[in-house]
C-alpha positions in Angstrom: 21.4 -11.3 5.5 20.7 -10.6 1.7 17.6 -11.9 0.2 19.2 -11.8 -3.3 17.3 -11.9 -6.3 14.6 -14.4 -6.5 13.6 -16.6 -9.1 9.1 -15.8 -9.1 7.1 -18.8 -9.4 4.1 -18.2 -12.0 1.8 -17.0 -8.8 3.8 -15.1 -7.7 4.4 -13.7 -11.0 0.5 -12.9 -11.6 0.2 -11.3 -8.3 2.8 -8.6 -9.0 1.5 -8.1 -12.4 -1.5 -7.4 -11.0 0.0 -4.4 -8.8 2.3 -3.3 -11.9 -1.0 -3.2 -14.4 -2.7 -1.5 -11.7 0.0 1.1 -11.2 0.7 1.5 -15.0 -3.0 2.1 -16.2 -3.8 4.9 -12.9 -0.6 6.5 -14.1 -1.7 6.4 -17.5 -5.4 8.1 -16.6 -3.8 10.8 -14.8 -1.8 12.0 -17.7 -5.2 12.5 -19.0 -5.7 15.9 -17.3 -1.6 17.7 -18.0 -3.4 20.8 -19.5 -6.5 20.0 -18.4 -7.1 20.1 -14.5 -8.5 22.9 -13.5 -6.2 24.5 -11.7 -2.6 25.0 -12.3 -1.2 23.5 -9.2 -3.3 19.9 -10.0 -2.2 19.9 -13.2 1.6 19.7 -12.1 0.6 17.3 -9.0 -1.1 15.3 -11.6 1.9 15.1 -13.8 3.9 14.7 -10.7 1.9 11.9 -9.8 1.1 9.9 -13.1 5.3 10.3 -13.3 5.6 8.4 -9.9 2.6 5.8 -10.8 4.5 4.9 -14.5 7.9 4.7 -12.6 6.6 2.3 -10.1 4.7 0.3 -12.9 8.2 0.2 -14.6 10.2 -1.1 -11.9 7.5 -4.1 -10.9 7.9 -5.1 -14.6 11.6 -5.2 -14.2 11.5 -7.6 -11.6 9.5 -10.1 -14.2 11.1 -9.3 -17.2 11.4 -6.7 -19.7 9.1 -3.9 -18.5 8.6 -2.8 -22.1 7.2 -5.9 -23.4 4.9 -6.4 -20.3 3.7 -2.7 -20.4 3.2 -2.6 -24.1 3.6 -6.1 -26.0 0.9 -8.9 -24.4 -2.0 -9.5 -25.5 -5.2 -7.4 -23.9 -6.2 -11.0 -22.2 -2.7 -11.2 -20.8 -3.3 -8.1 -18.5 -4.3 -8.2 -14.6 -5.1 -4.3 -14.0 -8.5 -4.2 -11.9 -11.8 -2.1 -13.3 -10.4 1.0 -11.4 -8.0 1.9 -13.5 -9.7 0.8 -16.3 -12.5 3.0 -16.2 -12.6 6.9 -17.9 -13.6 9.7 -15.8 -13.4 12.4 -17.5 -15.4 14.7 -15.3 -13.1 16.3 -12.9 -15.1 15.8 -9.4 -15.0 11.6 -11.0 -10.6 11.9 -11.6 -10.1 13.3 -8.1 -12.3 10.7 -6.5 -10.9 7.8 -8.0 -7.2 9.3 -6.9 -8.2 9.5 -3.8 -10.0 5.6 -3.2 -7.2 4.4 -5.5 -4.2 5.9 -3.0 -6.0 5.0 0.2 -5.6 1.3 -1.3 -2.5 1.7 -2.6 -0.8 2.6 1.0 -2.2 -0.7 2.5 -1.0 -3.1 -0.7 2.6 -1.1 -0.8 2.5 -1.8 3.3 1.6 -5.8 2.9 4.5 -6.6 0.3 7.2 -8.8 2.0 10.3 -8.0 2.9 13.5 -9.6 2.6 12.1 -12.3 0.2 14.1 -10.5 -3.0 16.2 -7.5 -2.6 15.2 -5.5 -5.5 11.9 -5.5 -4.5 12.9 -4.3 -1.2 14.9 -0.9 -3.0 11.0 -0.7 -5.0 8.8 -1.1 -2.3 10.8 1.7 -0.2 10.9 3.9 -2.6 7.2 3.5 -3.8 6.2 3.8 -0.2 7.8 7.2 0.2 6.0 8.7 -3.1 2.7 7.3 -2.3 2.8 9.0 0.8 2.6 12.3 -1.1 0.1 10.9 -3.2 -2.3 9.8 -0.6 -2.2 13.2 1.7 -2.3 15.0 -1.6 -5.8 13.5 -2.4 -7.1 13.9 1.4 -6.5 17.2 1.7 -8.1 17.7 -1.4 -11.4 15.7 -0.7 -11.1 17.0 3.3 -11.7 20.6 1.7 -13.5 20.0 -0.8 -16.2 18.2 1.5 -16.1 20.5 4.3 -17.0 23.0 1.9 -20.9 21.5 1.7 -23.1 23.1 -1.1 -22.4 22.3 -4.7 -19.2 21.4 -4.2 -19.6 18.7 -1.6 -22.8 17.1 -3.6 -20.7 16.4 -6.7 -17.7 14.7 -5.0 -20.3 12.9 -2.9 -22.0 11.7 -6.1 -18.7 10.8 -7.9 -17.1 8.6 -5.1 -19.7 7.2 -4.5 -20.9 6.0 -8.2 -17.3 4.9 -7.8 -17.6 2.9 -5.2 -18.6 -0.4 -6.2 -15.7 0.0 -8.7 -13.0 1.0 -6.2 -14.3 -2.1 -3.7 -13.8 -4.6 -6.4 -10.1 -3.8 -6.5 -9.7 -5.9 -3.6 -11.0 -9.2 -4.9 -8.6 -11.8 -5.0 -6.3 -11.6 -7.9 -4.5 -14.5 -9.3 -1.7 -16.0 -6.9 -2.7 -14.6 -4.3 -3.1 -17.8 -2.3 0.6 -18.9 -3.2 1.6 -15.3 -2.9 0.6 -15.3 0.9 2.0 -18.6 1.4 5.5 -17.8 0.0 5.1 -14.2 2.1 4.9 -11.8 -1.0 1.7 -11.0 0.7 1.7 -10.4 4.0 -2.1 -10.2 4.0 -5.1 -11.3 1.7 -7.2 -8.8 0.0 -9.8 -9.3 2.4 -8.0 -8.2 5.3 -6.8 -5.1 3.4 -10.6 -4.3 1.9 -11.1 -4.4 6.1 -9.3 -1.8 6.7 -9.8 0.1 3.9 -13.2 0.6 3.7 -13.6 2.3 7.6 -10.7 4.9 6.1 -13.9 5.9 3.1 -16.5 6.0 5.4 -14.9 8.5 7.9 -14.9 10.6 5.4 -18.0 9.9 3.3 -20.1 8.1 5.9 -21.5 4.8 6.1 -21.4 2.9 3.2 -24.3 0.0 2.2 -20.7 -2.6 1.3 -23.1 -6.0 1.0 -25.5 -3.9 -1.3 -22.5 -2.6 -3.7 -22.5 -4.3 -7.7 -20.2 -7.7 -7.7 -17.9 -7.0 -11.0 -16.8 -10.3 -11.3 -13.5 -9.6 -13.0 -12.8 -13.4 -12.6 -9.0 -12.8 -10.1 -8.6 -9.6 -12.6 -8.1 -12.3 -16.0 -11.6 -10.3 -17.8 -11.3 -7.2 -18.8 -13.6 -4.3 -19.1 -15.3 -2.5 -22.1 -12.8 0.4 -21.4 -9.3 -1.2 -21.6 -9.7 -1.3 -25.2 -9.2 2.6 -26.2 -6.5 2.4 -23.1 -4.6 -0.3 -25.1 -4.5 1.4 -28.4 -3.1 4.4 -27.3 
């Protein structure tokens, strides 16, 4: 039976706005390094993926309204995108890092969307779950190497994930809605329960991890906004 098209209450709304700021903004930092990565091949699997991250941005927007006045035309305090994507890194061992910890979360919050609830989201959710596929084993072959390599190499991915860290953790405080979100079965599961199984993915790769030590950001359910959206908004 067809969910049909479904009519968002305002939790709901700032719940998918969250994912679609999120996805807009990480798109947005990747184009940051066409021309610039250091090798050829991640410059066109940047591209590639910045592409994918804008397109999926663009179609979460279109199931709220007009994706170019929600990408372009609210106010800065109108945004939900979470410190992650917020944040520069224009060091190239910090960018590849942040793809990686970014796309592990990604797979789990693209996995706990609902189904059948609205149709189109179905068609997004699909196709966004396909194309972060890429993306994730993209960045784990990448780190996988690039840590079994030890030496210089493996110290300054080591030092950039984890000054990341505390930033990539706070991406799975709860956003606004959330609560009605989960009731109504937009979200399958909370942000805690995906942070759960999140955070045992980083550590077999990095090691163990001091979690209850990390820097609270308190983004206040992603409504404050860091000292870095600003130069992201004027662009």
């Amino acid at each position: 039976m067809s969910a049909g098209r479904r009519d968002w209450s305002a939790a709901e709304r700032e719940y998918l706005l969250a994912f679609a700021d999120d996805e807009h903004l990480m798109g947005q930092q990747h184009t940051e390094w066409i021309g610039t990565a250091p090798f050829l091949e991640e410059d066109l699997a940047f591209a590639s993926i910045a592409q994918d991250e804008l397109g999926h941005a663009a179609a979460l927007y279109e199931l709220l309204g007009d994706a170019d006045d929600l990408a372009f035309r609210r106010d800065a305090d109108g945004y939900r995108s979470c410190a992650l994507v917020e944040l520069p890194c224009p060091d190239w061992a910090e960018a590849l890092a942040r793809h990686w910890l970014y796309d592990l979360a990604e797979r789990h919050r693209w996995q706990s969307l609902g189904a059948g609830i609205d149709d189109r989201l179905d068609g997004v959710v699909a196709r966004a779950r396909r194309e972060e596929e890429y993306h994730r084993l993209h960045a784990a072959a990448l780190i996988g190497r690039l840590y079994g390599q030890g030496g210089d190499a493996h110290e300054r991915l080591d030092a950039a994930v984890r000054s990341l860290l505390p930033v990539a953790d706070a991406l799975w405080e709860p956003v606004a809605g959330e609560q009605e979100a989960h009731r109504a079965g937009l979200a399958t599961v909370t942000s805690a329960q995906l942070r759960a199984r999140w955070r045992p993915e980083v550590e077999a790769v990095v090691g163990p991890v001091p979690w209850d030590e990390l820097a609270n950001l308190g983004q206040d359910a992603r409504r404050q906004r860091t000292e870095h959206f600003a130069s992201l908004f004027d662009r």
